[in-house]
C-alpha positions in Angstrom: 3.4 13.9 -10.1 2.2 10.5 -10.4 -1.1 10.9 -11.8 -1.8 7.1 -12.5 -0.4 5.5 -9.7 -1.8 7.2 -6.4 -4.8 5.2 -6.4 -3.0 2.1 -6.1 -0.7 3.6 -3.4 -3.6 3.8 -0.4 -2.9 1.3 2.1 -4.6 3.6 4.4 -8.4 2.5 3.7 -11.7 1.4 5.7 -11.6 -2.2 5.1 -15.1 -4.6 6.1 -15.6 -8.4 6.0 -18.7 -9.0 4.2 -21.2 -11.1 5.4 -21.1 -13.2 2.4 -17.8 -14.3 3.3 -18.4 -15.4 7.1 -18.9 -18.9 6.2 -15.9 -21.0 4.4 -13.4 -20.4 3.6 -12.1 -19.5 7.2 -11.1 -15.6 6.8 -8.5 -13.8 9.6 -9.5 -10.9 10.0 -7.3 -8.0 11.4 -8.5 -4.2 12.1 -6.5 -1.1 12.9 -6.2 3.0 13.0 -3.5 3.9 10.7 -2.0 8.0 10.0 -0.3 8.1 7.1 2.1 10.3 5.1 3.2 10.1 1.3 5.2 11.4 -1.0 7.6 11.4 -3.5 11.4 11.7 -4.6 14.1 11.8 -7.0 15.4 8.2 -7.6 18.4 10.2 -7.6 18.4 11.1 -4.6 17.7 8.0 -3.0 21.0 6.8 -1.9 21.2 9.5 1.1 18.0 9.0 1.9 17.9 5.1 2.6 21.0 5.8 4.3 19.8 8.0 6.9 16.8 5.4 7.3 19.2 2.7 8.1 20.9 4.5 10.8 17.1 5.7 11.9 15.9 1.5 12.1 19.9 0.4 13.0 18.4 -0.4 16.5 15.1 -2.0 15.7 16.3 -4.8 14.0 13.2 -4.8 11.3 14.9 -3.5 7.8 14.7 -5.2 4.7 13.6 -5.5 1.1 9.9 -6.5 -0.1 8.2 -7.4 -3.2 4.2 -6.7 -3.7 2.0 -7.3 -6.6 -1.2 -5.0 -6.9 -4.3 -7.4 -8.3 -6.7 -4.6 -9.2 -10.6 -4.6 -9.2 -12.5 -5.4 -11.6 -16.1 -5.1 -10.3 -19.9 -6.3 -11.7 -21.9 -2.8 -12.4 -24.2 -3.6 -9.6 -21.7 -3.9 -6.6 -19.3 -1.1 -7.5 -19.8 2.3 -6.6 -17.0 5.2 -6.6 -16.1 5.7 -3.1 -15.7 1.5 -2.4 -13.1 -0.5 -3.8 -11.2 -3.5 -3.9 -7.6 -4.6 -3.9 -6.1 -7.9 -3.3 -2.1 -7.4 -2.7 0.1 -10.4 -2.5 3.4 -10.3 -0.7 6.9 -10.9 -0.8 6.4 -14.4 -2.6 7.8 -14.8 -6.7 5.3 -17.2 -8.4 1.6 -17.2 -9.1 -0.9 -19.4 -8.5 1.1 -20.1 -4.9 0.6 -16.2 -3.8 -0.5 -15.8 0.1 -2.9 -13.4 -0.6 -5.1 -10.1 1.6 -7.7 -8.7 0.5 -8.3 -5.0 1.2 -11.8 -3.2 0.7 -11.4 0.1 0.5 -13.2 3.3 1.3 -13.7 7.0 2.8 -10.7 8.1 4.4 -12.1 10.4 7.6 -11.1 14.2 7.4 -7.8 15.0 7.7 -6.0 14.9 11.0 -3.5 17.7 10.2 -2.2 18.2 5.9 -0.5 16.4 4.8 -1.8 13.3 6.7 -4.9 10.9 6.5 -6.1 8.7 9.4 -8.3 5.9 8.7 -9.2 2.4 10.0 -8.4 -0.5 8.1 -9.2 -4.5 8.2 -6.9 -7.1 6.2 -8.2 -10.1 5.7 -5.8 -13.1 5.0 -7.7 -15.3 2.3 -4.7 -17.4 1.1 -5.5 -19.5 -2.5 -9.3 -19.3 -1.7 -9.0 -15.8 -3.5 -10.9 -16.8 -6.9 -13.6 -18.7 -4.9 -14.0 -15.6 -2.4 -14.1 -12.8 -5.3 -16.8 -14.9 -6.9 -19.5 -14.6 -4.3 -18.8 -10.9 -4.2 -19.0 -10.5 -8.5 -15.3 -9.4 -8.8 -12.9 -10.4 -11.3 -9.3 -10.0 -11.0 -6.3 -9.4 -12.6 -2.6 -8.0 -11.9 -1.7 -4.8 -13.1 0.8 -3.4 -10.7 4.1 -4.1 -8.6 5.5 -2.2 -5.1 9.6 -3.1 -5.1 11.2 -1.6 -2.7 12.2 -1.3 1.5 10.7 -1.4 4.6 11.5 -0.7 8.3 10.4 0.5 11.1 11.9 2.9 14.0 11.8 2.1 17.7 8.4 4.1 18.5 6.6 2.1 16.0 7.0 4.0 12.7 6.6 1.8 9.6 8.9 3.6 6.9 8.6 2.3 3.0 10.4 3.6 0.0 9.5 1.7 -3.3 9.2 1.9 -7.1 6.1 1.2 -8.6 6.2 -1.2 -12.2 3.0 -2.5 -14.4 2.7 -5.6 -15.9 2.7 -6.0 -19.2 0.8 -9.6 -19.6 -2.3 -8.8 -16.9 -1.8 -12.2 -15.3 2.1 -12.9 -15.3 4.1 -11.1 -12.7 7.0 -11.5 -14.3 6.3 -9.0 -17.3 6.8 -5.8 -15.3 7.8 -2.7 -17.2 8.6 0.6 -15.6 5.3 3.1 -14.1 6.9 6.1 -14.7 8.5 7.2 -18.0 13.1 7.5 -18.5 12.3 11.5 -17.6 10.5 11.0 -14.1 12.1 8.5 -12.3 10.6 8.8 -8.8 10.4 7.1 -5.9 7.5 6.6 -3.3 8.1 7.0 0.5 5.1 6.2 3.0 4.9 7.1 7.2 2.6 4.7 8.3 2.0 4.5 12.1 -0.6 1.7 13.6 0.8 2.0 16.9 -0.1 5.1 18.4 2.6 7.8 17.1 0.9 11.1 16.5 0.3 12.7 13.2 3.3 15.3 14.2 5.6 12.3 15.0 5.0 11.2 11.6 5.8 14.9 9.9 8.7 15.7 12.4 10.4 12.1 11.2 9.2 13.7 7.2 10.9 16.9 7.8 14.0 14.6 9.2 14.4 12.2 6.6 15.4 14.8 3.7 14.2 18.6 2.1 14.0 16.8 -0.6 10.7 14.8 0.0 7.6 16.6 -2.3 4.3 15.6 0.2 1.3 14.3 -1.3 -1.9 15.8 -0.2 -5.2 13.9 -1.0 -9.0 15.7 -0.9 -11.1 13.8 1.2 -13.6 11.5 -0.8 
């Protein structure tokens, strides 16, 4: 259904500090497990939807809107390989060259816990406006390509909930030339269960099967 886009969707990724980077500049380095579940929508259909994810997070306190740009890989031939990947994403902040900035390395999800979910382990690490200078000593070069608009919450057992739109930019390095992904005729929406906190895989389909009928899962061979 959205057979450009899915590879910039997985925030469910092994991540790893390289060595290179364990001098300066200072990195922060965070690792978790996360299970996750995707899918898709009719924008359409999106009104009854967010509502009934309202009342879901009305207790937690944690619901609200987010903006994130997508600065996609560009690797040197003798560092890149299929299966390993980066992404730097850049969150909720309007201008450029000011961005707080993660970067993600991503690689092999581990087999599937139950269809349509993955479980992997991921490490963010919170590089700030050292990005340029950090990419370097790796052989990347970066630009942006793609934007995440949309909401987030999460429910009282520790279910992260996020429904977004996904745009491209135009100009590679101006993230203010978005233009829509997805053509007039398949205007969709993107809904991801992420849990980090311990909530099993059928917590995370039971709260699927909850939120609407409507929902088309995503299933993803492992790679």
């Amino acid at each position: 259904m959205l057979p450009d886009s899915r590879a910039f969707l997985d925030m469910t990724t092994t991540i790893t500090k390289p060595a290179a980077l364990s001098a300066e500049p200072t990195l922060d380095q965070k690792s978790v497990t996360r299970t996750v579940i995707r899918g898709t929508f009719p924008l359409s259909s999106a009104e009854p939807i967010v509502f009934l994810i309202k009342c879901l997070c009305s207790q937690s306190g944690q619901f609200g809107d987010f903006n994130e740009w997508d600065r996609v890989y560009s690797m040197s031939p003798e560092t890149s390989t299929p299966k390993n990947s980066i992404l730097l994403r850049n969150h909720s902040v309007p201008n450029y060259p000011d961005l707080p900035v993660s970067l993600f390395y991503l690689g092999r999800p581990e087999r599937r816990v139950t269809a349509p979910c993955e479980r992997r382990s991921i490490t963010a690490v919170s590089i700030g406006r050292e990005a340029d200078a950090v990419l370097s000593l790796l052989g990347c070069t970066f630009v942006y390509e793609y934007m995440r608009k949309g909401l987030r919450c999460r429910t009282r057992n520790g279910i992260v909930i996020e429904i977004f739109t996904i745009e491209r930019f135009q100009e590679k390095h101006d993230v203010h030339s978005t233009i829509p992904l997805l053509s007039d005729d398949e205007k969709y929406a993107i809904i991801e269960l992420i849990s980090d906190t311990g909530a099993s895989p059928q917590e995370l389909e039971d709260l699927m099967r909850h939120i609407s009928p409507h929902v088309s899962l995503h299933t993803h061979p492992n790679v």
